[in-house]
N, C-alpha and C positions, 0 to 999 in steps of 0.2 A: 589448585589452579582449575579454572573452568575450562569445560573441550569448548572450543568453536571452529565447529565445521561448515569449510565449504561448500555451498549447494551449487552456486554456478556462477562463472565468470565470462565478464563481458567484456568489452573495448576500453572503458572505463572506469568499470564499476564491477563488483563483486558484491553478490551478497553469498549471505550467512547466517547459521543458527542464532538467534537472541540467547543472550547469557542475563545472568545474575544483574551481575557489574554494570550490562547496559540501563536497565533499569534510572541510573542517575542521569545519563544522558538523556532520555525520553522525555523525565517528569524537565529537563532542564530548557529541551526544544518546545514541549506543548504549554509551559509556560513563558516560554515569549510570547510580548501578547502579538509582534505583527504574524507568528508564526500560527497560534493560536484563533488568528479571527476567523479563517476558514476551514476551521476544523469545526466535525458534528462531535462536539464533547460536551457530556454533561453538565462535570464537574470540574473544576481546579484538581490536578493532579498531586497527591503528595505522596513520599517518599515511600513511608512503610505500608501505603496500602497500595499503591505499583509492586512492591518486592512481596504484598501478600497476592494480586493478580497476578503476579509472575507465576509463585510456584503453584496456581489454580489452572493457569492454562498450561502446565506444563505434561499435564493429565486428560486434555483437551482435543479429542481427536478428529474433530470438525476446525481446527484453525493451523494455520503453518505462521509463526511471524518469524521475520529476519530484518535482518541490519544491512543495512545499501553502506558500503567502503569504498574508497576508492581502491584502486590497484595495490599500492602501499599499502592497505591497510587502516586509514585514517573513517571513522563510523561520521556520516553526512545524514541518516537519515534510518527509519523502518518502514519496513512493507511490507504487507504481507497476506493471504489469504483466509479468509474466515466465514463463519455459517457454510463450511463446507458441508453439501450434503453428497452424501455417496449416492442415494439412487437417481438422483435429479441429478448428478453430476455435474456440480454446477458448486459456485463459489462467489465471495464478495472481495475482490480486490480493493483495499485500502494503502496508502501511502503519504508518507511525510517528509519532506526534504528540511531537517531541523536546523541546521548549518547553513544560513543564510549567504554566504560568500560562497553557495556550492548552487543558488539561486541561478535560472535562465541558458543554464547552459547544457542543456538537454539532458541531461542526469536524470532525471527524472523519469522520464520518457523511455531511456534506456533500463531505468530499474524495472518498469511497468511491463514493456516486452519480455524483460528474462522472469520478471517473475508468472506471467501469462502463461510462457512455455514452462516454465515448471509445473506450473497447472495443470495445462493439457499433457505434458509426457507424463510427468511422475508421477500425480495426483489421479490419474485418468479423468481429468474433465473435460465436459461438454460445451458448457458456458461459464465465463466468467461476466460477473457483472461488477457495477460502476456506482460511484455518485461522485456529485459537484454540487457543492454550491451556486449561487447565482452570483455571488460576491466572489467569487475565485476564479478569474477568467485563464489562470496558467493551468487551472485543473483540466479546465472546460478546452482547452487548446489541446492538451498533451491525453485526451480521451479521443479526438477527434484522428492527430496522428495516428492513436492506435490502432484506429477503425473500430472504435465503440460507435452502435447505434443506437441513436435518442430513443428509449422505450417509452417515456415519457417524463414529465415533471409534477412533483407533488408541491401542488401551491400552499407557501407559506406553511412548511412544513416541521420548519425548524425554529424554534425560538431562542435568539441569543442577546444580551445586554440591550435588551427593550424595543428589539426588532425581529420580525415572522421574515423569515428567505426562503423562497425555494429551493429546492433541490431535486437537481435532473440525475435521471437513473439511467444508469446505459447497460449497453451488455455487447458482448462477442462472442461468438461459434467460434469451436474451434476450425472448420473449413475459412469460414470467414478470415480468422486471424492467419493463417499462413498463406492463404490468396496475399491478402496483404503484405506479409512480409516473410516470401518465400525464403529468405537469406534464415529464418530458426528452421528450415526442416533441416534434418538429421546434424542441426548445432548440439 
């Protein structure tokens, strides 16, 4: 039986340790393609070579990933932090809402916050930073909520099925993020 533990729970949403197991859910979200068009992936995700990145990053001590549930229980999605650098203190927050019927109803949003303060409490970070695509306007909204600010955009930076898109880079201090939402200090 795989442990999955609790990292932190929110009004909606819980996340938690990535398991084995999740592994089929991920390759199963990043291949949908509406799920998949705004994501920066290389390649087509397959099965045994996600369960060989699994146990790679599981040794990995620049990244944290977790699984966004609901309160029940029920996996919607991962997120999580990564290119963790300790002396820069600083990190690359990523995120995937794979479960489309879990789509526009601020879930998202909510994962992004508890996973930010993860960052800055437990990870001791400084900043976390961002991307969007240009084609992903619910990214570019729920970065904005956050209080990510525009650092800039890398034009046509990314090439996917026969189109160059930009990609906006953002970031947040951790002063910055709890001016903004005083309600995580001592959550």
């Amino acid at each position: 039986m795989e442990e999955k533990k609790l990292l932190i729970k929110g009004k909606s949403i819980q996340l938690r340790t990535t398991v084995k197991s999740d592994m089929e859910l991920k390759v199963r979200w990043y291949s949908d393609p509406e799920v998949n068009k705004t994501l920066v992936l290389p390649e087509k995700l397959e099965l045994d070579k996600t369960y060989e990145w699994f146990e790679k990053t599981q040794k990995d001590a620049n990244r944290m990933d977790m699984v966004i549930e609901t309160i029940d229980g029920v996996p919607i999605g991962v997120i999580g932090l990564k290119n963790i650098n300790k002396n820069n203190r600083s990190a690359l927050l990523y995120i995937v809402i794979g479960e489309k019927n879990y789509w526009g109803k601020g879930l998202g949003l909510q994962a992004e916050l508890l996973a930010i303060h993860y960052g800055f409490e437990e990870l001791g970070l400084h900043k976390v930073l961002g991307t969007a695509l240009e084609n992903n306007p619910a990214s570019i909204a729920v970065c904005k909520k956050v209080g990510f600010v525009l650092e800039g955009t890398s034009r046509d930076d990314y090439y996917k099925e026969g189109k160059f898109y930009n990609v906006h880079k953002y970031s947040i201090l951790k002063d910055e993020f709890y001016d903004k939402h005083p309600e995580y200090i001592n959550y």
